[in-house]
C-alpha positions in Angstrom: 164.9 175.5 -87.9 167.4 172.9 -87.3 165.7 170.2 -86.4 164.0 170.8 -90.2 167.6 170.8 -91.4 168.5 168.4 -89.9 165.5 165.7 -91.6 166.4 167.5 -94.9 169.8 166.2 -94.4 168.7 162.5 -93.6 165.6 162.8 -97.1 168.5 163.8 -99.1 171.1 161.4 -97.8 168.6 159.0 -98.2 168.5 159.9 -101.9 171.7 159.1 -102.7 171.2 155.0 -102.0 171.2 153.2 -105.2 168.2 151.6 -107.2 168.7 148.2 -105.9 166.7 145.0 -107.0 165.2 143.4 -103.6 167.2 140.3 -104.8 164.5 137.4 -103.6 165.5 134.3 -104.4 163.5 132.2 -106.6 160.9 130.1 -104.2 161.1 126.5 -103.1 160.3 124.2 -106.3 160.6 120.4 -105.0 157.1 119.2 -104.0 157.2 116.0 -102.2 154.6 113.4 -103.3 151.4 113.6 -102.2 150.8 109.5 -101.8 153.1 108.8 -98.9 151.7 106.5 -96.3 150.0 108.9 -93.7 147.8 106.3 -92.3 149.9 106.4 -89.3 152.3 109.0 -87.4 156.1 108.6 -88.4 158.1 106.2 -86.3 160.2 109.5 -85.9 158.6 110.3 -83.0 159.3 107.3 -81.6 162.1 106.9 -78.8 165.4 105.2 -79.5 164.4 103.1 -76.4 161.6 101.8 -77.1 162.5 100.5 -80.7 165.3 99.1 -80.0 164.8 96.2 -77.5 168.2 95.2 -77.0 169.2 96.5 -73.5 172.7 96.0 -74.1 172.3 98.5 -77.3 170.4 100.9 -75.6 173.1 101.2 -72.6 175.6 101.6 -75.2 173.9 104.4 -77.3 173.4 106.4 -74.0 177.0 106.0 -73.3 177.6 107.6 -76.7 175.6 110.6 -76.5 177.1 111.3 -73.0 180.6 111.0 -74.0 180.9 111.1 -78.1 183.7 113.8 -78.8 182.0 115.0 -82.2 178.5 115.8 -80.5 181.1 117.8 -77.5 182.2 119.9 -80.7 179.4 120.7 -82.3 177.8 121.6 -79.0 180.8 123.9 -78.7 179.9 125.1 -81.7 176.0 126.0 -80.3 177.9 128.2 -78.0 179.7 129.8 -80.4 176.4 131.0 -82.1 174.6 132.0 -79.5 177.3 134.2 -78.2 177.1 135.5 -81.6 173.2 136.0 -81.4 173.7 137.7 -78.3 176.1 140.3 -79.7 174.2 141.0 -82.6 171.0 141.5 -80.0 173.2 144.0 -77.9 174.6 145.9 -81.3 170.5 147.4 -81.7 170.4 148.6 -78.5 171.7 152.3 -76.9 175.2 152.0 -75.9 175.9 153.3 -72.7 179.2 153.8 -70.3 181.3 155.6 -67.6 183.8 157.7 -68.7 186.6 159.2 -66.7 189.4 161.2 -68.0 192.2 163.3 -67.3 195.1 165.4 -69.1 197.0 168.6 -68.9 196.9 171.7 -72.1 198.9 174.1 -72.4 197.3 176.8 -75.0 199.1 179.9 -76.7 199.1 182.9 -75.0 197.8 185.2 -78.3 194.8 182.8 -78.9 192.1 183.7 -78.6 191.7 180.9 -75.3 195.0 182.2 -74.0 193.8 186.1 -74.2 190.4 185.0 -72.4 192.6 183.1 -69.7 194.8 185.9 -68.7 191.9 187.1 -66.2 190.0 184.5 -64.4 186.4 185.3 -64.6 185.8 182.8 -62.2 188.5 183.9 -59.6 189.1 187.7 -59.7 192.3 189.3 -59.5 194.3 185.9 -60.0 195.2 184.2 -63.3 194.8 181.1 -65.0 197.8 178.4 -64.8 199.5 178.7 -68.1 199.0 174.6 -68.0 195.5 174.0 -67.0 194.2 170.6 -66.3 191.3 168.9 -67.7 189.5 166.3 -65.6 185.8 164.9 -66.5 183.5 162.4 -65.2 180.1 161.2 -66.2 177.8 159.1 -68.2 178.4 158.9 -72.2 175.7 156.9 -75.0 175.6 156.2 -78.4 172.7 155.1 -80.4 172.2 154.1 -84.0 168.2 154.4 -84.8 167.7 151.4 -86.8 165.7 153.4 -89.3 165.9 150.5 -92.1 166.4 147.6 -89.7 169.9 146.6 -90.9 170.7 145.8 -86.9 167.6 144.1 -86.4 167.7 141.8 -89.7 171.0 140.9 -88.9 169.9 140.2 -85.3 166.5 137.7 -86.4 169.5 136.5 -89.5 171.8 135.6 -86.4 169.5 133.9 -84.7 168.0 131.4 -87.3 171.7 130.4 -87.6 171.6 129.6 -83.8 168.6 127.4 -84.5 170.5 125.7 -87.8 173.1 125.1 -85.3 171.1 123.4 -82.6 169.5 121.3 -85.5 172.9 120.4 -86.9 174.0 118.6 -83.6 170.5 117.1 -83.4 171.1 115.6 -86.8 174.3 114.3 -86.0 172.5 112.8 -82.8 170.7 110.2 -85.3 173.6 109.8 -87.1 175.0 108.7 -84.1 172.2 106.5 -82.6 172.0 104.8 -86.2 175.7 104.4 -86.3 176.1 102.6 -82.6 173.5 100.1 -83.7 174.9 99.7 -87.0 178.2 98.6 -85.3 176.4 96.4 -82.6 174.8 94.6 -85.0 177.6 94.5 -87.2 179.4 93.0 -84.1 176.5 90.3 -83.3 176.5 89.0 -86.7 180.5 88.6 -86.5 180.0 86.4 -83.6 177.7 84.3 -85.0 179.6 83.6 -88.0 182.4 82.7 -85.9 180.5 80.7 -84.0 179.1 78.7 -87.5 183.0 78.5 -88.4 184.5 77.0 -85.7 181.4 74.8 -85.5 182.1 73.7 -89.1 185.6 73.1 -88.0 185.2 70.9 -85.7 182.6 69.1 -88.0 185.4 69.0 -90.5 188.2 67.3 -87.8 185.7 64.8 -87.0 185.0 63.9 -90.6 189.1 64.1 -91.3 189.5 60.9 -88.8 187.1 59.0 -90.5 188.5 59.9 -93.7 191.7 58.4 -92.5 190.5 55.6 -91.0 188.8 54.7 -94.5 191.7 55.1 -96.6 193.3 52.9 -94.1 191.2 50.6 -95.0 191.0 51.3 -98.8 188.2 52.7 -99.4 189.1 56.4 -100.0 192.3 57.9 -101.8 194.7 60.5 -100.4 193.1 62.7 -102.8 189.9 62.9 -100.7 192.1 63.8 -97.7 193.8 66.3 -99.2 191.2 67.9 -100.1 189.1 68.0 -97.4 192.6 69.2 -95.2 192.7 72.0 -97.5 188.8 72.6 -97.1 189.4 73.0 -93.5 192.6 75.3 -93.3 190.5 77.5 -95.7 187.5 77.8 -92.9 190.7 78.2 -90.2 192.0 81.1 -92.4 188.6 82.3 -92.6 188.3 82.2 -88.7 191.2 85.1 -88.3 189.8 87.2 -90.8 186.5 86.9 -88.7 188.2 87.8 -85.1 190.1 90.5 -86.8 186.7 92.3 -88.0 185.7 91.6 -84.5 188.2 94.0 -83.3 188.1 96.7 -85.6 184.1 96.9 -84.4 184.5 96.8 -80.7 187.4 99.2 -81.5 184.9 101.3 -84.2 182.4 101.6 -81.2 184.9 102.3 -78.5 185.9 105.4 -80.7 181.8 106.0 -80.9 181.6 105.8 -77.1 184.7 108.1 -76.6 186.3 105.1 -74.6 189.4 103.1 -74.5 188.5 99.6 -75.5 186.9 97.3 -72.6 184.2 94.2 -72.6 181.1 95.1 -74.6 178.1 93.2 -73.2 176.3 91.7 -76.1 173.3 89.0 -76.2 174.5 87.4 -80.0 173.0 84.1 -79.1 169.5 85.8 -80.1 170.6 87.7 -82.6 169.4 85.9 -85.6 165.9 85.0 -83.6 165.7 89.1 -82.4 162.7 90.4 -85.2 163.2 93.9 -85.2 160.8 96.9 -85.1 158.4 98.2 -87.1 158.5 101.3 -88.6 155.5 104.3 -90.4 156.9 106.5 -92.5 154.0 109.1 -92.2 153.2 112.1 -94.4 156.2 114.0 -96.4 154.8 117.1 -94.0 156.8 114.9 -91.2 159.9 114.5 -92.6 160.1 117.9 -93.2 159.3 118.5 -89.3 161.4 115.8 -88.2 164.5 115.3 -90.0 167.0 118.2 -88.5 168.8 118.6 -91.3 166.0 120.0 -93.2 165.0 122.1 -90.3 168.9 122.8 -90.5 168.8 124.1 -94.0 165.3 126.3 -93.7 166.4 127.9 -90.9 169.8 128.7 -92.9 167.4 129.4 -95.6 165.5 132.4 -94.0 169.0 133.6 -92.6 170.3 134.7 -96.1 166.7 136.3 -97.1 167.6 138.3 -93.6 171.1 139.2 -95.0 170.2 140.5 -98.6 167.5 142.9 -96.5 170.5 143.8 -93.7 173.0 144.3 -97.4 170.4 146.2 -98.4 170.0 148.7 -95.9 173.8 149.2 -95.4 173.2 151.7 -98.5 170.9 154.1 -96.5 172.2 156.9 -94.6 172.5 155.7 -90.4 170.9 157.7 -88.4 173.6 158.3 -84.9 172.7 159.8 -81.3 175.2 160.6 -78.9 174.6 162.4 -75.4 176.9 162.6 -72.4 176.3 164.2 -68.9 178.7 164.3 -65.9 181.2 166.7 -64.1 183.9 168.7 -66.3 186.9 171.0 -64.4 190.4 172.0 -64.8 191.1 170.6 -61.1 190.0 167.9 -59.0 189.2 171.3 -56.5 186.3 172.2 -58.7 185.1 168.6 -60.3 182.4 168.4 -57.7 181.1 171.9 -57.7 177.7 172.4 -59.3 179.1 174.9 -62.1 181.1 172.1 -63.3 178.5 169.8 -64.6 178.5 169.4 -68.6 176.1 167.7 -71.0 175.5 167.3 -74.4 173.3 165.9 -77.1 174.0 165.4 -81.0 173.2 163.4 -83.9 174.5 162.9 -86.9 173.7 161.1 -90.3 176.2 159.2 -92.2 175.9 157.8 -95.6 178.2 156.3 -97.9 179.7 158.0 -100.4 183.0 156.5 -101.1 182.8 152.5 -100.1 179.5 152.0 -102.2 181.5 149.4 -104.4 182.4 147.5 -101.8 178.7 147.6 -100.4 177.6 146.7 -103.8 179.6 143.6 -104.0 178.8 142.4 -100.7 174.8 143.0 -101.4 175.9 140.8 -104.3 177.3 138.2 -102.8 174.3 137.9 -99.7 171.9 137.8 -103.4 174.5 134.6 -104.5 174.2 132.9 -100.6 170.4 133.0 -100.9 170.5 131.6 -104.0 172.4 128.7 -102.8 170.3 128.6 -99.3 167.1 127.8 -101.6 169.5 125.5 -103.6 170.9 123.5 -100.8 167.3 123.4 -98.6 165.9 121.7 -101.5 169.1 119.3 -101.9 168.6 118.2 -98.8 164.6 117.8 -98.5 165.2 115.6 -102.1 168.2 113.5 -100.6 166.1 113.5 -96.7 163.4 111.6 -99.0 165.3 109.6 -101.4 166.9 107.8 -98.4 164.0 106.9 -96.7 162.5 105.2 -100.1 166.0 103.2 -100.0 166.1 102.6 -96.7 162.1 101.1 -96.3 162.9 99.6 -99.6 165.6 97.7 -98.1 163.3 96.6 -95.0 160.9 95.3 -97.2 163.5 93.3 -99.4 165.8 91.9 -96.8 162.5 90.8 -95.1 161.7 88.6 -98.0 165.7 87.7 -98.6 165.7 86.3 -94.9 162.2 84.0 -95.7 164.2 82.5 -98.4 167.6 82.3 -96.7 166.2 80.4 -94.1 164.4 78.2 -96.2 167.9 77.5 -98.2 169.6 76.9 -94.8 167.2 73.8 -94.4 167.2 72.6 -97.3 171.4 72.7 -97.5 171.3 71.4 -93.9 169.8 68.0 -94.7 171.3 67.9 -98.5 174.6 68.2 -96.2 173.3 65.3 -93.8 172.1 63.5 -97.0 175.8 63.4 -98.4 177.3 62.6 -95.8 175.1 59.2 -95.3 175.0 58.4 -98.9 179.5 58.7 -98.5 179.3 56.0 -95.5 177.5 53.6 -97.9 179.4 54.3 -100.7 176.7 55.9 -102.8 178.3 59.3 -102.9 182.2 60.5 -103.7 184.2 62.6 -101.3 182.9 65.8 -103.6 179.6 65.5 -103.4 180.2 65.7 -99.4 182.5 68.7 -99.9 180.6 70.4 -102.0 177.3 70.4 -100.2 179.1 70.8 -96.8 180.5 74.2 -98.5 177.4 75.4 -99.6 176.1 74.4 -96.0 178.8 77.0 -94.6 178.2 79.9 -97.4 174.6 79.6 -96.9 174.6 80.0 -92.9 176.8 83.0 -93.4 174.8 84.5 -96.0 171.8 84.1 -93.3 173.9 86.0 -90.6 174.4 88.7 -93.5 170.9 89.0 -94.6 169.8 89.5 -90.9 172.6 92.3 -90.3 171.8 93.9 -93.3 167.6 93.6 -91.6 168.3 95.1 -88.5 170.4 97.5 -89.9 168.0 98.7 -92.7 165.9 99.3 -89.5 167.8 101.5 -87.9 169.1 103.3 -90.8 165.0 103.9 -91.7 164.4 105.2 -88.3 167.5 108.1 -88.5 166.2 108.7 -92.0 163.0 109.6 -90.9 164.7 111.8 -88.3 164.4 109.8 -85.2 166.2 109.3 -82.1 167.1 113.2 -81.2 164.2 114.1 -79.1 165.2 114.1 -75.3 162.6 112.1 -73.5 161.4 112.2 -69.9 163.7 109.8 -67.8 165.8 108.8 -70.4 168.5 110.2 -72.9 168.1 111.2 -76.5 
């Protein structure tokens, strides 16, 4: 008869939970276009090491994801959530302890207690202490039946945040292999344009004693040395700026490395001969499985469709069992008798009655989060694919910038030597020579820039696509 009772109370407990919408979130819009380039798998799954064939870089990205301070925190961070995955696992299963206790009661003498007490029925002919101990030992457990899985939603909710964690330091691992190379090459084309400057320089010294030596003898003005003085404290000016962006990169990669600044081993000489890898982007279905940032944001995704069903149940009556067994006297003379073991079983439904408001707003709020979830996951699968359009867009132009630059390089190179012959025999002015000689300069520089901004787009394409965070046998990643 109780046990029918006690289901009666739970059916009309049950009852009382409001009419609730289930509060799905509208699905997934963004398609992805169908006529990517599948004709070969993504580069993504490609390692760092073997597109990149600079040893120098390679050693220097491996430092970085060894020592980097951001990935250190956000692997902190994976810690922190699978703790929290862990607890929520433990909070569906039976809790269970030891319990010991003791304490002293003193009861009235006209109570009902203190009437039964006055004559031991345990010990004949002697009476009960007026203050009696109470000393227990044993086994207690609790147990919430997870009637409506509220624990075990939160648990699988917990757990896809773990995973969106793990995905969010892989994502920041291509972020960092992309910027380390970034700053490598940004430091390689630096040094060649130094090089070009102080090469230019020196070109411009040698040209300033001839120019003297011709006004000497009349044939040039002071004019023409003034101005080419002035062209050539320009290019020393522009010399300082140069080491000075040299710095802040070693220092920019230092920072990268998580190191105080020291030599970085560099090969610039081929820099501008190096022709760098190339890259597939695949079909959109691989982006979606390689960039971790997506994976990031459908694994938070399916965490806040867990959290509305957890919200939801909070409404429904919980369904408790508690039992306890052990050893219960008033002395430590009789704990260990057998007359003085104790157990007990109960259970007990709770619903809520009072703080419905407060579990209406927070069912509201989960409703809101998954809203955004499918809001956000589709922010980032647009933006994941947007930047890899830029990014081989930019391959495929500063390919064809480079063809031309080049070609612009020789033909400045021998307008420059041109000038310079036609000013010996007096067939050209002191401008013509300066002027071509400039363009010479802006051109080279402009090369070094074009070829940055190639390997660059490169690299950039590759952590678009979601490369570089796979560990790989014998190596880092």
């Amino acid at each position: 008869m109780t046990g029918r009772r006690f289901v009666l109370a739970l059916l009309l407990a049950g009852g009382c939970a409001p009419k609730l919408a289930q509060g799905p979130a509208r699905a997934v819009e963004l398609q992805l276009p169908t006529d990517a380039d599948g004709s070969s798998p993504s580069s993504a799954a490609q390692p760092y090491q073997e597109l990149l064939s600079d040893p120098n870089l390679v050693a220097l990205i491996d430092e970085a994801l060894a020592q980097n301070q951001e990935l250190a925190l956000l692997q902190q961070e994976v810690f922190v959530t699978r703790a929290e995955l862990r607890a929520k696992k433990g909070e569906v299963l039976p809790q269970a302890g030891l319990q010991v206790g003791a304490g002293v009661e003193k009861v009235g003498r006209f109570t009902s207690q203190g009437a039964s007490d006055a004559d031991d029925p345990i010990l004949p002919g002697r009476t009960v202490p007026e203050v009696l101990g109470d000393v227990d030992a044993g086994f207690v457990a609790s147990w919430e039946v997870d009637v409506w899985k509220r624990l075990r939603n939160a648990s699988k909710a917990a757990r896809f945040r773990y995973l969106a964690s793990v995905e969010g330091r892989n994502f920041a691992v291509t972020q960092l292999v992309s910027e380390v190379a970034d700053a490598y090459y940004e430091l390689e084309a630096l040094d060649n344009q130094l090089e070009v400057i102080e090469a230019n320089i020196e070109l411009q010294s040698n040209s300033l004693e001839v120019l003297e030596l011709q006004k000497a003898a009349g044939r040039v003005t002071e004019l023409a040395v003034q101005r080419f003085q002035a062209d050539r404290l320009r290019n020393q000016s522009h010399r300082f700026d140069v080491l000075q962006e040299i710095i802040a990169t070693e220092n920019r990669l230092h920072f990268l490395l998580g190191r105080l600044p020291q030599p970085i081993a560099r090969d610039s000489a081929a820099f501008i001969e190096t022709e760098p890898g190339q890259l597939a982007v695949g079909t959109p279905a691989d982006l979606l499985e390689n960039r971790p940032d997506v994976r990031a944001a459908e694994a938070e995704l399916e965490a806040a469709k867990l959290d509305v069903k957890s919200a939801r149940a909070a409404f429904y009556p919980s369904l408790g069992i508690d039992a306890e067994v052990g050893l219960n006297s008033f002395d430590l003379q009789h704990l260990v008798d057998p007359e003085s073991i104790a157990w007990g079983v109960a259970g007990r439904v709770l619903a809520p009655l009072v703080n419905r408001a407060e579990l209406r707003a927070r069912y509201d709020a989960d409703n809101a989060r998954q809203v955004a979830a499918v809001i956000a996951y589709e922010r980032t699968v647009l933006g994941a694919w947007l930047e890899v359009s830029t990014q081989m867009s930019m391959v495929k132009n500063t390919t064809e910038s480079l063809t031309l630059r080049r070609q612009q390089v020789a033909r400045l190179e021998d307008a420059s030597q041109t000038s310079s012959d036609l000013f010996r025999s007096a067939r050209a002015d002191y401008l013509e020579v300066l002027t071509t000689r400039r363009e010479a300069l802006e051109s080279k520089l402009e090369l070094i820039e074009t070829r940055r901004d190639q390997m660059r787009a490169v690299v950039d394409t590759y952590q678009a696509l979601g490369g570089g965070w796979r560990p790989v046998e014998g190596g880092q990643g």
